[in-house]
SESE-984969 format. One record per residue (C-alpha): residue number from 1; residue in three letters; chain; x, y, z. Coordinates in Angstrom, 3 decimals, m for minus. Example, Ala and Ser with C-alpha at 12.3 -4.5 7.8 and 13.67 -1.06 7.14 Angstrom:
! SESE-984969
+-----+---------+--------+----------+----------+----------+
| num | residuo | cadena |        X |        Y |        Z |
+-----+---------+--------+----------+----------+----------+
|   1 |     Ala |      A |   12.300 |   m4.500 |    7.800 |
|   2 |     Ser |      A |   13.670 |   m1.060 |    7.140 |
+-----+---------+--------+----------+----------+----------+
This chain:
! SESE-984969
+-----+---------+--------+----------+----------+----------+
| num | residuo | cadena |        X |        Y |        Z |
+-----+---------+--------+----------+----------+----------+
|   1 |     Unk |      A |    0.000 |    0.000 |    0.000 |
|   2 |     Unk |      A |    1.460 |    3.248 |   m1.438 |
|   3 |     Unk |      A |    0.350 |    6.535 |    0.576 |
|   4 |     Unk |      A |    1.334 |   10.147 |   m0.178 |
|   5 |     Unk |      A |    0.838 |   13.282 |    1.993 |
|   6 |     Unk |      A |   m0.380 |   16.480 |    1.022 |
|   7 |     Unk |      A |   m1.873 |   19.830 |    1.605 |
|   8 |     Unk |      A |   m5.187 |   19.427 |   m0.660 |
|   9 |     Unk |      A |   m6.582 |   22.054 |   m3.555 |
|  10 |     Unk |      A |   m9.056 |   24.465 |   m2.895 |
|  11 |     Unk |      A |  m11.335 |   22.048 |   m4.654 |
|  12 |     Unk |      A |  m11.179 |   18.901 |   m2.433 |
|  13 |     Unk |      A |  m12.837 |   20.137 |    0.638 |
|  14 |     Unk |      A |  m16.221 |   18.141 |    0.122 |
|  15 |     Unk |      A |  m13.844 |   14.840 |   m0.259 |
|  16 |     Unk |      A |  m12.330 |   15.879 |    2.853 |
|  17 |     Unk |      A |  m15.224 |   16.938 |    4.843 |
|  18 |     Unk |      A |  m16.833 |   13.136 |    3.520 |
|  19 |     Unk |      A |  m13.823 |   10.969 |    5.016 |
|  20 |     Unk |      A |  m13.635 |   13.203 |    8.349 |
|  21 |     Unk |      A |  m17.495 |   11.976 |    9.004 |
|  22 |     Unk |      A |  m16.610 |    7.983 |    8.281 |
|  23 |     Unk |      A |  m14.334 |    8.530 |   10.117 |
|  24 |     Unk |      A |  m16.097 |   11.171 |   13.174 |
|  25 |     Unk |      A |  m18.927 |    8.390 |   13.011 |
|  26 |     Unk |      A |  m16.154 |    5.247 |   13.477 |
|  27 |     Unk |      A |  m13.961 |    6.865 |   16.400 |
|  28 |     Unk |      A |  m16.634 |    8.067 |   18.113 |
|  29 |     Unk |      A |  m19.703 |    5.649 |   18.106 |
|  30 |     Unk |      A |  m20.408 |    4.581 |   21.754 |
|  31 |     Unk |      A |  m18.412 |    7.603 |   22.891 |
|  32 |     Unk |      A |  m21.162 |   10.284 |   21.862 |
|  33 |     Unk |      A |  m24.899 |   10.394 |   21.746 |
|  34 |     Unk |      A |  m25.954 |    8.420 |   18.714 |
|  35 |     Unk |      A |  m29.136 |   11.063 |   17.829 |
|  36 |     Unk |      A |  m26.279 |   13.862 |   17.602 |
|  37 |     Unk |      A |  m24.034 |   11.177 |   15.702 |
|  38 |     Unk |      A |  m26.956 |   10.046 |   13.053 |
|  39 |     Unk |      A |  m27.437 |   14.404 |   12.616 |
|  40 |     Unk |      A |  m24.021 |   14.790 |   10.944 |
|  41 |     Unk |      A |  m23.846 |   15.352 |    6.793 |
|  42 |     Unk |      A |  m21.011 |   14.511 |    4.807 |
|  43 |     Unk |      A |  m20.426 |   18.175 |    3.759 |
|  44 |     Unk |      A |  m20.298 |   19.255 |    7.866 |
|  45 |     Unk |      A |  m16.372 |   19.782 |    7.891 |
|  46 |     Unk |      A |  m16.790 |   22.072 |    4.541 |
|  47 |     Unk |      A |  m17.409 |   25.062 |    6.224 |
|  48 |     Unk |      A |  m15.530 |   23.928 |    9.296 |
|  49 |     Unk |      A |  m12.204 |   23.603 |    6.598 |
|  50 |     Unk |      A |  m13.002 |   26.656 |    4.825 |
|  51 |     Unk |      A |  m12.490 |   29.080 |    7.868 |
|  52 |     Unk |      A |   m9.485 |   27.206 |    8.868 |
|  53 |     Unk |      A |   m7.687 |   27.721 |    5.647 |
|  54 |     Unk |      A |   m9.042 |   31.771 |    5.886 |
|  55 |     Unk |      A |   m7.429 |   31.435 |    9.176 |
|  56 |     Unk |      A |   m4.144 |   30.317 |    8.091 |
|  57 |     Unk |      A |   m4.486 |   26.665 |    9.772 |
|  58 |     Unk |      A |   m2.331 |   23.779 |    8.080 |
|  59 |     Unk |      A |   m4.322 |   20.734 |    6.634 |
|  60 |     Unk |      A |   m2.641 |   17.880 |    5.457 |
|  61 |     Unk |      A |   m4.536 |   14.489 |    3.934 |
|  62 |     Unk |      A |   m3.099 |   10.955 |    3.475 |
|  63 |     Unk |      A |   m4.346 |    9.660 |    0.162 |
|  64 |     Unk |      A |   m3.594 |    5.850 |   m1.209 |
|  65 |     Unk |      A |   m4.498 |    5.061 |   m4.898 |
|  66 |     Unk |      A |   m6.228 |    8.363 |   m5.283 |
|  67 |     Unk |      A |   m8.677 |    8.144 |   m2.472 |
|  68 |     Unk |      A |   m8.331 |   10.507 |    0.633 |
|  69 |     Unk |      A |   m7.989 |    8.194 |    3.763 |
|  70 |     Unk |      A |   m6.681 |   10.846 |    6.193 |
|  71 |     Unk |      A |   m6.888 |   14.297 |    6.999 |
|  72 |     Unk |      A |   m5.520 |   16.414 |    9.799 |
|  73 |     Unk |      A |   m5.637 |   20.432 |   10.968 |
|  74 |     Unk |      A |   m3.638 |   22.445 |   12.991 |
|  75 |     Unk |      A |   m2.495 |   25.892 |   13.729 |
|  76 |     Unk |      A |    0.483 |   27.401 |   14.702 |
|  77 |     Unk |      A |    0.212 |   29.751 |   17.588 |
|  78 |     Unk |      A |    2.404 |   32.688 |   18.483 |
|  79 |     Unk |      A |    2.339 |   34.215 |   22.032 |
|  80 |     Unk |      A |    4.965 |   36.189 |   22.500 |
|  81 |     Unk |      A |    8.500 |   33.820 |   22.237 |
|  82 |     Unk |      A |    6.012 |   30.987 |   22.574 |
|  83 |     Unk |      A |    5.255 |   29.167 |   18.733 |
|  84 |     Unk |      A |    3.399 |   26.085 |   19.228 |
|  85 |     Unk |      A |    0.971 |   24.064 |   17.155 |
|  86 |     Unk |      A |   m2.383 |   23.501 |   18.460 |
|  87 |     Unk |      A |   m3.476 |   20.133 |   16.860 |
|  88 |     Unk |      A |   m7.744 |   20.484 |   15.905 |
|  89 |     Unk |      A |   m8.290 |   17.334 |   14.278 |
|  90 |     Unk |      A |   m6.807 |   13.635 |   12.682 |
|  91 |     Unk |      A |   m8.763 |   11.399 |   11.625 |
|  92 |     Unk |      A |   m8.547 |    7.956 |    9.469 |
|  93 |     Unk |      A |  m11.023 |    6.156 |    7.487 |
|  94 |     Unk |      A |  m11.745 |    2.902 |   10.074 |
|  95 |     Unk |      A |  m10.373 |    0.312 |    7.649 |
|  96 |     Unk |      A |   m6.710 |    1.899 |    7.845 |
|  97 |     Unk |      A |   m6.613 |    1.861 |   11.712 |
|  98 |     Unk |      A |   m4.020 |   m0.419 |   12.886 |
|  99 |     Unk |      A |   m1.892 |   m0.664 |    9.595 |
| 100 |     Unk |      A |    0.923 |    1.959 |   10.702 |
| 101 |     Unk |      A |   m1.040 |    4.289 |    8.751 |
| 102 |     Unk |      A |   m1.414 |    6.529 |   11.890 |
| 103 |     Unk |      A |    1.831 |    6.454 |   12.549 |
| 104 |     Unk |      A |    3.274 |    7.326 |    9.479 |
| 105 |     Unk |      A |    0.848 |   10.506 |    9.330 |
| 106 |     Unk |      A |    1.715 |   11.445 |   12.287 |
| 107 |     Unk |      A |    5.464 |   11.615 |   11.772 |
| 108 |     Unk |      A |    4.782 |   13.784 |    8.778 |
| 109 |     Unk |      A |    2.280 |   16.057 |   10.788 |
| 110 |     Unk |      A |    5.053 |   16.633 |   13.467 |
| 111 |     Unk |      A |    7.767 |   16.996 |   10.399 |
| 112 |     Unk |      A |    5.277 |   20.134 |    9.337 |
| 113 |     Unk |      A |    5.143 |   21.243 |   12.567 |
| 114 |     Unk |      A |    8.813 |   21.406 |   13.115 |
| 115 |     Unk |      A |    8.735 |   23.183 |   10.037 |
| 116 |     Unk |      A |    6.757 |   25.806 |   10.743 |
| 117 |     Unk |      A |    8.601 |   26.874 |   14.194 |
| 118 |     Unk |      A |    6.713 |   24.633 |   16.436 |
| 119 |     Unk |      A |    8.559 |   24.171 |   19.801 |
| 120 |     Unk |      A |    5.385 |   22.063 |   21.145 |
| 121 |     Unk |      A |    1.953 |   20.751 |   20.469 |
| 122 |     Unk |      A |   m1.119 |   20.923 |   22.357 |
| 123 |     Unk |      A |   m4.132 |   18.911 |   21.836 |
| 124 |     Unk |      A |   m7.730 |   17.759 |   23.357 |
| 125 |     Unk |      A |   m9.165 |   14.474 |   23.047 |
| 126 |     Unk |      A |  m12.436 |   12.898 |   24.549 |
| 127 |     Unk |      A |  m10.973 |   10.910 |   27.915 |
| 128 |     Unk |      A |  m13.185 |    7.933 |   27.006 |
| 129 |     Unk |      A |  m10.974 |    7.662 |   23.254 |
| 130 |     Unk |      A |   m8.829 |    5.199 |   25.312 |
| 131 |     Unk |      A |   m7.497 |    4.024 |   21.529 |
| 132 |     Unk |      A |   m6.566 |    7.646 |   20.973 |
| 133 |     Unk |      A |   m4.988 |    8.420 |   24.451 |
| 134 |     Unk |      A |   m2.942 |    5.213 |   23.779 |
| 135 |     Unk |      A |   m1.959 |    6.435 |   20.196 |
| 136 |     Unk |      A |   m1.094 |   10.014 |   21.467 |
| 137 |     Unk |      A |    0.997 |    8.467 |   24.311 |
| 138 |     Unk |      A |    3.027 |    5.926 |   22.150 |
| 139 |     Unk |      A |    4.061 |    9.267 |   20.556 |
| 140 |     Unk |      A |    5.347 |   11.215 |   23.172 |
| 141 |     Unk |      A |    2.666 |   12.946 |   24.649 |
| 142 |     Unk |      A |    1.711 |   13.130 |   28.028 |
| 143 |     Unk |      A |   m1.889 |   14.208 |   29.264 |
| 144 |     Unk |      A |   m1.914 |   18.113 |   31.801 |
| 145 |     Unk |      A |   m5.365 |   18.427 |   32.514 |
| 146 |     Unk |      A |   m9.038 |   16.953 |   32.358 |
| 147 |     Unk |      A |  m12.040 |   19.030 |   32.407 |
| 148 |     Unk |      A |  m15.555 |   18.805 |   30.990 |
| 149 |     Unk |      A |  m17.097 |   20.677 |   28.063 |
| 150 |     Unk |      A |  m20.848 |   20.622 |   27.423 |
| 151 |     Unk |      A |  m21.293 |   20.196 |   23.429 |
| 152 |     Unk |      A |  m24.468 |   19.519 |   21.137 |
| 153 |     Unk |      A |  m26.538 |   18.720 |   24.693 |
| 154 |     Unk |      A |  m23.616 |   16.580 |   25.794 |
| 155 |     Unk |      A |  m20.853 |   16.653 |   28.417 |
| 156 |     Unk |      A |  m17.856 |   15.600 |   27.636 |
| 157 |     Unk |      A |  m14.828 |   14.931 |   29.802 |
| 158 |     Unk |      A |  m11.966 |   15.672 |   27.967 |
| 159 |     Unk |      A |   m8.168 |   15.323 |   28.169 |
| 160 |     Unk |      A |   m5.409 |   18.216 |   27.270 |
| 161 |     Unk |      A |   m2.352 |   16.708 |   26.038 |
| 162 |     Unk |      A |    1.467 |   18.208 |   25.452 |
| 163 |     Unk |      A |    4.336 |   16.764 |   23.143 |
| 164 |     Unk |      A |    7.520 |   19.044 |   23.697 |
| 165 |     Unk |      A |    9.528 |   19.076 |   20.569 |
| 166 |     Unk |      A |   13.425 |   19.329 |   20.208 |
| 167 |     Unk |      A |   13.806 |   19.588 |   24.185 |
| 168 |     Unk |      A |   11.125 |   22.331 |   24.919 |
| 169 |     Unk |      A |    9.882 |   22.758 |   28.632 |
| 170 |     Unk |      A |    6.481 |   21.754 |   29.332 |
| 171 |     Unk |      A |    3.802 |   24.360 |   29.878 |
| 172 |     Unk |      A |    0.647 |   25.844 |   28.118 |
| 173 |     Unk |      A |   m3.125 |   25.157 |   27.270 |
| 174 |     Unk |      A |   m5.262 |   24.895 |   24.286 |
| 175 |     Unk |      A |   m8.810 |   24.640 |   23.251 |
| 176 |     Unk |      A |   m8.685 |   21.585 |   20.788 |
| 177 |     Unk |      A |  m11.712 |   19.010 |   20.499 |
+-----+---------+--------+----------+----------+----------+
Protein backbone atom coordinates (compact mmCIF):
# COMPACT_ATOMS: atom_id res chain seq x y z
CA UNK A 1 0.00 0.00 0.00
CA UNK A 2 1.46 3.25 -1.44
CA UNK A 3 0.35 6.54 0.58
CA UNK A 4 1.33 10.15 -0.18
CA UNK A 5 0.84 13.28 1.99
CA UNK A 6 -0.38 16.48 1.02
CA UNK A 7 -1.87 19.83 1.60
CA UNK A 8 -5.19 19.43 -0.66
CA UNK A 9 -6.58 22.05 -3.55
CA UNK A 10 -9.06 24.47 -2.89
CA UNK A 11 -11.34 22.05 -4.65
CA UNK A 12 -11.18 18.90 -2.43
CA UNK A 13 -12.84 20.14 0.64
CA UNK A 14 -16.22 18.14 0.12
CA UNK A 15 -13.84 14.84 -0.26
CA UNK A 16 -12.33 15.88 2.85
CA UNK A 17 -15.22 16.94 4.84
CA UNK A 18 -16.83 13.14 3.52
CA UNK A 19 -13.82 10.97 5.02
CA UNK A 20 -13.64 13.20 8.35
CA UNK A 21 -17.50 11.98 9.00
CA UNK A 22 -16.61 7.98 8.28
CA UNK A 23 -14.33 8.53 10.12
CA UNK A 24 -16.10 11.17 13.17
CA UNK A 25 -18.93 8.39 13.01
CA UNK A 26 -16.15 5.25 13.48
CA UNK A 27 -13.96 6.87 16.40
CA UNK A 28 -16.63 8.07 18.11
CA UNK A 29 -19.70 5.65 18.11
CA UNK A 30 -20.41 4.58 21.75
CA UNK A 31 -18.41 7.60 22.89
CA UNK A 32 -21.16 10.28 21.86
CA UNK A 33 -24.90 10.39 21.75
CA UNK A 34 -25.95 8.42 18.71
CA UNK A 35 -29.14 11.06 17.83
CA UNK A 36 -26.28 13.86 17.60
CA UNK A 37 -24.03 11.18 15.70
CA UNK A 38 -26.96 10.05 13.05
CA UNK A 39 -27.44 14.40 12.62
CA UNK A 40 -24.02 14.79 10.94
CA UNK A 41 -23.85 15.35 6.79
CA UNK A 42 -21.01 14.51 4.81
CA UNK A 43 -20.43 18.18 3.76
CA UNK A 44 -20.30 19.25 7.87
CA UNK A 45 -16.37 19.78 7.89
CA UNK A 46 -16.79 22.07 4.54
CA UNK A 47 -17.41 25.06 6.22
CA UNK A 48 -15.53 23.93 9.30
CA UNK A 49 -12.20 23.60 6.60
CA UNK A 50 -13.00 26.66 4.83
CA UNK A 51 -12.49 29.08 7.87
CA UNK A 52 -9.48 27.21 8.87
CA UNK A 53 -7.69 27.72 5.65
CA UNK A 54 -9.04 31.77 5.89
CA UNK A 55 -7.43 31.44 9.18
CA UNK A 56 -4.14 30.32 8.09
CA UNK A 57 -4.49 26.66 9.77
CA UNK A 58 -2.33 23.78 8.08
CA UNK A 59 -4.32 20.73 6.63
CA UNK A 60 -2.64 17.88 5.46
CA UNK A 61 -4.54 14.49 3.93
CA UNK A 62 -3.10 10.95 3.48
CA UNK A 63 -4.35 9.66 0.16
CA UNK A 64 -3.59 5.85 -1.21
CA UNK A 65 -4.50 5.06 -4.90
CA UNK A 66 -6.23 8.36 -5.28
CA UNK A 67 -8.68 8.14 -2.47
CA UNK A 68 -8.33 10.51 0.63
CA UNK A 69 -7.99 8.19 3.76
CA UNK A 70 -6.68 10.85 6.19
CA UNK A 71 -6.89 14.30 7.00
CA UNK A 72 -5.52 16.41 9.80
CA UNK A 73 -5.64 20.43 10.97
CA UNK A 74 -3.64 22.45 12.99
CA UNK A 75 -2.49 25.89 13.73
CA UNK A 76 0.48 27.40 14.70
CA UNK A 77 0.21 29.75 17.59
CA UNK A 78 2.40 32.69 18.48
CA UNK A 79 2.34 34.22 22.03
CA UNK A 80 4.96 36.19 22.50
CA UNK A 81 8.50 33.82 22.24
CA UNK A 82 6.01 30.99 22.57
CA UNK A 83 5.26 29.17 18.73
CA UNK A 84 3.40 26.09 19.23
CA UNK A 85 0.97 24.06 17.16
CA UNK A 86 -2.38 23.50 18.46
CA UNK A 87 -3.48 20.13 16.86
CA UNK A 88 -7.74 20.48 15.90
CA UNK A 89 -8.29 17.33 14.28
CA UNK A 90 -6.81 13.63 12.68
CA UNK A 91 -8.76 11.40 11.63
CA UNK A 92 -8.55 7.96 9.47
CA UNK A 93 -11.02 6.16 7.49
CA UNK A 94 -11.75 2.90 10.07
CA UNK A 95 -10.37 0.31 7.65
CA UNK A 96 -6.71 1.90 7.85
CA UNK A 97 -6.61 1.86 11.71
CA UNK A 98 -4.02 -0.42 12.89
CA UNK A 99 -1.89 -0.66 9.60
CA UNK A 100 0.92 1.96 10.70
CA UNK A 101 -1.04 4.29 8.75
CA UNK A 102 -1.41 6.53 11.89
CA UNK A 103 1.83 6.45 12.55
CA UNK A 104 3.27 7.33 9.48
CA UNK A 105 0.85 10.51 9.33
CA UNK A 106 1.71 11.45 12.29
CA UNK A 107 5.46 11.62 11.77
CA UNK A 108 4.78 13.78 8.78
CA UNK A 109 2.28 16.06 10.79
CA UNK A 110 5.05 16.63 13.47
CA UNK A 111 7.77 17.00 10.40
CA UNK A 112 5.28 20.13 9.34
CA UNK A 113 5.14 21.24 12.57
CA UNK A 114 8.81 21.41 13.12
CA UNK A 115 8.73 23.18 10.04
CA UNK A 116 6.76 25.81 10.74
CA UNK A 117 8.60 26.87 14.19
CA UNK A 118 6.71 24.63 16.44
CA UNK A 119 8.56 24.17 19.80
CA UNK A 120 5.39 22.06 21.15
CA UNK A 121 1.95 20.75 20.47
CA UNK A 122 -1.12 20.92 22.36
CA UNK A 123 -4.13 18.91 21.84
CA UNK A 124 -7.73 17.76 23.36
CA UNK A 125 -9.17 14.47 23.05
CA UNK A 126 -12.44 12.90 24.55
CA UNK A 127 -10.97 10.91 27.91
CA UNK A 128 -13.19 7.93 27.01
CA UNK A 129 -10.97 7.66 23.25
CA UNK A 130 -8.83 5.20 25.31
CA UNK A 131 -7.50 4.02 21.53
CA UNK A 132 -6.57 7.65 20.97
CA UNK A 133 -4.99 8.42 24.45
CA UNK A 134 -2.94 5.21 23.78
CA UNK A 135 -1.96 6.43 20.20
CA UNK A 136 -1.09 10.01 21.47
CA UNK A 137 1.00 8.47 24.31
CA UNK A 138 3.03 5.93 22.15
CA UNK A 139 4.06 9.27 20.56
CA UNK A 140 5.35 11.22 23.17
CA UNK A 141 2.67 12.95 24.65
CA UNK A 142 1.71 13.13 28.03
CA UNK A 143 -1.89 14.21 29.26
CA UNK A 144 -1.91 18.11 31.80
CA UNK A 145 -5.37 18.43 32.51
CA UNK A 146 -9.04 16.95 32.36
CA UNK A 147 -12.04 19.03 32.41
CA UNK A 148 -15.55 18.81 30.99
CA UNK A 149 -17.10 20.68 28.06
CA UNK A 150 -20.85 20.62 27.42
CA UNK A 151 -21.29 20.20 23.43
CA UNK A 152 -24.47 19.52 21.14
CA UNK A 153 -26.54 18.72 24.69
CA UNK A 154 -23.62 16.58 25.79
CA UNK A 155 -20.85 16.65 28.42
CA UNK A 156 -17.86 15.60 27.64
CA UNK A 157 -14.83 14.93 29.80
CA UNK A 158 -11.97 15.67 27.97
CA UNK A 159 -8.17 15.32 28.17
CA UNK A 160 -5.41 18.22 27.27
CA UNK A 161 -2.35 16.71 26.04
CA UNK A 162 1.47 18.21 25.45
CA UNK A 163 4.34 16.76 23.14
CA UNK A 164 7.52 19.04 23.70
CA UNK A 165 9.53 19.08 20.57
CA UNK A 166 13.42 19.33 20.21
CA UNK A 167 13.81 19.59 24.19
CA UNK A 168 11.12 22.33 24.92
CA UNK A 169 9.88 22.76 28.63
CA UNK A 170 6.48 21.75 29.33
CA UNK A 171 3.80 24.36 29.88
CA UNK A 172 0.65 25.84 28.12
CA UNK A 173 -3.13 25.16 27.27
CA UNK A 174 -5.26 24.89 24.29
CA UNK A 175 -8.81 24.64 23.25
CA UNK A 176 -8.69 21.58 20.79
CA UNK A 177 -11.71 19.01 20.50
Amino acid sequence: MTISYRMPAADELEKISEQIMMSYLSAYQGLMAGEYLSSLQADHWVSILQEGAGKGDTCLIAESEGKIIGSTVFSVVKEGKDIYGEWHAFYLLPEYIGLGVGHSFYQRIEEEMLKQGCNYCLLEVLSSNQRAIRFYLSHGFTKTETFTVQEYGMILSCDKMRKDFKGYPSGGCVNNH
